[in-house]
Phi, psi and omega in degrees: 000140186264131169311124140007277178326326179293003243210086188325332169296309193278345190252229175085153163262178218307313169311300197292307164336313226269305170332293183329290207304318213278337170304109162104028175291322176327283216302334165298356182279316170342329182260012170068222171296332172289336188267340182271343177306268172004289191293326182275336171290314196283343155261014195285129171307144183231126170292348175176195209272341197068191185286005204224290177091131188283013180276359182287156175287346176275332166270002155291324176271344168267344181302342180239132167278307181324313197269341176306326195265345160311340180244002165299315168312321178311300182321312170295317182299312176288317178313350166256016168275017187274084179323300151340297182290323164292021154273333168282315182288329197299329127000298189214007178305103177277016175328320193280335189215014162204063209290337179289222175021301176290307155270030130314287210264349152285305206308256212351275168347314164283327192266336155262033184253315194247320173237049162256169191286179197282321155318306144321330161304309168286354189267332162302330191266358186278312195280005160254330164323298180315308180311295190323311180340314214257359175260113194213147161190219173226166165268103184339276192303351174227351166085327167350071174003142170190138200222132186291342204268012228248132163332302208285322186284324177288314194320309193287319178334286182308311190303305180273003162303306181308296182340294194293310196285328174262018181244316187285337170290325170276338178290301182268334191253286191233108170282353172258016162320139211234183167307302165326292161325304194282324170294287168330306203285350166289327154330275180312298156342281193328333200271323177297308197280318172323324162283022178234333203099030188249091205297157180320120178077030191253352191243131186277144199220023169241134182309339196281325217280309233264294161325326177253334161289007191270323189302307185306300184311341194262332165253029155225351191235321191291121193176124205314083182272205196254355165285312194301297173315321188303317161301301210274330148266349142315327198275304183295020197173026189281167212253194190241014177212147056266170212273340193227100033231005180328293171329311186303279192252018165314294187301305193305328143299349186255355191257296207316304183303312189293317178293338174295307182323336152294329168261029168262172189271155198294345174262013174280323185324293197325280162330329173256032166041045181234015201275345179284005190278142171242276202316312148301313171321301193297295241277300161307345181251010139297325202273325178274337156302334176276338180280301192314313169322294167292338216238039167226349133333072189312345150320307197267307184334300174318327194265341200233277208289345167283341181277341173280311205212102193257358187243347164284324179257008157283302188306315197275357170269345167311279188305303164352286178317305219213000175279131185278357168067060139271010164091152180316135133334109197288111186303128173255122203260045176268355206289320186272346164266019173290319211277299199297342169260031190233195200266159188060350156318188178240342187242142184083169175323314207269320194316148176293138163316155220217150149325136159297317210057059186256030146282343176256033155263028188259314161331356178280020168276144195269123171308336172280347176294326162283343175306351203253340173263005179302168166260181212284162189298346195269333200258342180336109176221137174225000000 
């Protein structure tokens, strides 16, 4: 992976970054209020470097929104094959009447997790944890209980998720990204999602590990329900009104979408009735190489990327600003399981009776015992 630091925005000491980063903030006014949210999040004093840092490979794959949310999109497609989870997003998703905002608020989540300081890291994964807490219901079809909170119900979110985000990072941001890179950055996931609520040594953190709980998940868990079409054909068909903001950004969202469709794996494709699409797809994923592009242009990045993500783009110009190059914080990985053993968790005394999850007792085969027929790190692709 080529350092940051090579990269004339990153490099320099903390003054020089900062001095750089601040040209052409007038243009956040453009953005009302969201754009002074912004400006205050990116001057806020910061304690330290936090867990990641901008020498990380993670901030690196979140530093362009383009490339992050191209893999957020992907994500949303798989994350409702979870029967168990989908009922829950079809349920309580605001995806259908408010889709900017809803991927607003995953980045948002992400992005201080990976370049906010260790308090902000921790202060984002408490409050989406705390959100997930209140999504709770049943499952039609078996009366089964279920909580977005559930190990097992985030673990499928997060896992099969990693793929998809690091396949739109080698597709839009670095294609000479290398296995060593693709190995760090699962690492670093494991940590993000812990800061999430995800207790410690619950997670595969090798592509071969990663590569193989997903392959298990796709045969023995992964299925199609009446949310999961419901969605997909949302994505694959939104509509254009209400006019505002459907209208605005409606083609740019259906380009974004036809480029996502590719970095899903060919049995998500299949299942989702998307493997006959070509034609759209190449055309979005022209399109967004050409937006990932423009958009490392600091005029149009001011002008543009804070009305998607105005809190995403506070957090990752903070660490520009104001990260002190003390080197990453050493992780403490008791943080997810405190959040589960805590209010709105799932685990301990003080916990809400918890979900069985009982679609993922079809899962009980363990994936590292298959990571072990994966093939070598040289041929490895996830």
């Amino acid at each position: 992976m080529g350092s940051l630091r090579d990269d004339p925005k990153y490099a320099g000491t903390v003054e020089e970054r900062r001095r750089r980063d601040r040209r052409y903030d007038f243009l956040l006014k453009l953005h009302g209020k969201n754009g002074k949210r912004a400006l205050q999040i990116a001057e806020a004093p910061r304690q330290d470097d936090g867990y990641f840092g901008l020498d990380s490979i993670s901030f690196k794959v979140y530093e362009n929104v383009m490339v992050s949310g191209m893999g957020a999109l992907s994500g949303l497609f798989i994350s409702v094959l979870d029967p168990d989870g989908a009922y829950g997003v079809g349920q309580h998703t605001t995806y259908y009447y408010d889709t900017v905002g809803r991927i607003r608020r995953s980045l948002l989540f992400f992005a201080g997790a990976v370049a906010g300081d260790t308090e902000s890291a921790h202060k984002v994964g408490r409050d989406l944890f705390r959100k997930h807490s209140h999504i709770n219901g049943e499952v039609p079809s078996t009366g089964e209980p279920f909580r977005a909170n559930h190990v097992e119900t985030l673990k499928f979110t997060y896992v099969v998720g990693w793929p998809h985000l690091w396949r739109a990072y080698k597709e839009f941001g670095d294609p000479n990204a290398t296995y060593e890179d693709e190995c760090q950055f699962y690492k670093e996931q494991v940590r993000v999602c812990e800061l999430m609520g995800m207790p410690a040594g619950e997670l595969p953190d090798t592509p071969e590990a990663v590569e193989a709980w997903v392959q298990n998940a796709e045969k023995n868990l992964m299925a199609v329900t009446r949310p999961a079409q419901e969605l997909t054909d949302f994505m694959t068909h939104n509509p254009l009104t209400p006019l505002y903001p459907n209208a605005i950004i409606g083609p740019g969202i259906k380009l974004a979408i036809w480029a996502a469709i590719p970095l899903l794996t060919p049995h998500v494709r299949e299942i989702c009735d998307l493997e006959t699409m070509r034609v759209r797809p190449a055309i979005g994923t022209l399109a967004i190489k050409g937006a990932v592009r423009a958009l490392r242009n600091p005029i149009l990045e001011k002008l543009i990327l804070p009305w998607f993500g105005y809190e995403m783009w506070g957090y990752l110009h903070n660490a520009i600003r104001h990260a002190p190059d003390t080197g990453a914080v050493p992780f403490d990985h008791e943080v997810g399981r405190k959040l589960q053993r805590g209010k709105g968790g799932t685990l301990g005394d003080n916990a809400i009776e918890a979900s069985a999850c009982p679609m993922h007792a079809l899962i009980a085969a363990d994936p590292a015992d298959d990571a072990a027929d994966a093939s070598a790190p040289e041929e490895a692709t996830v």
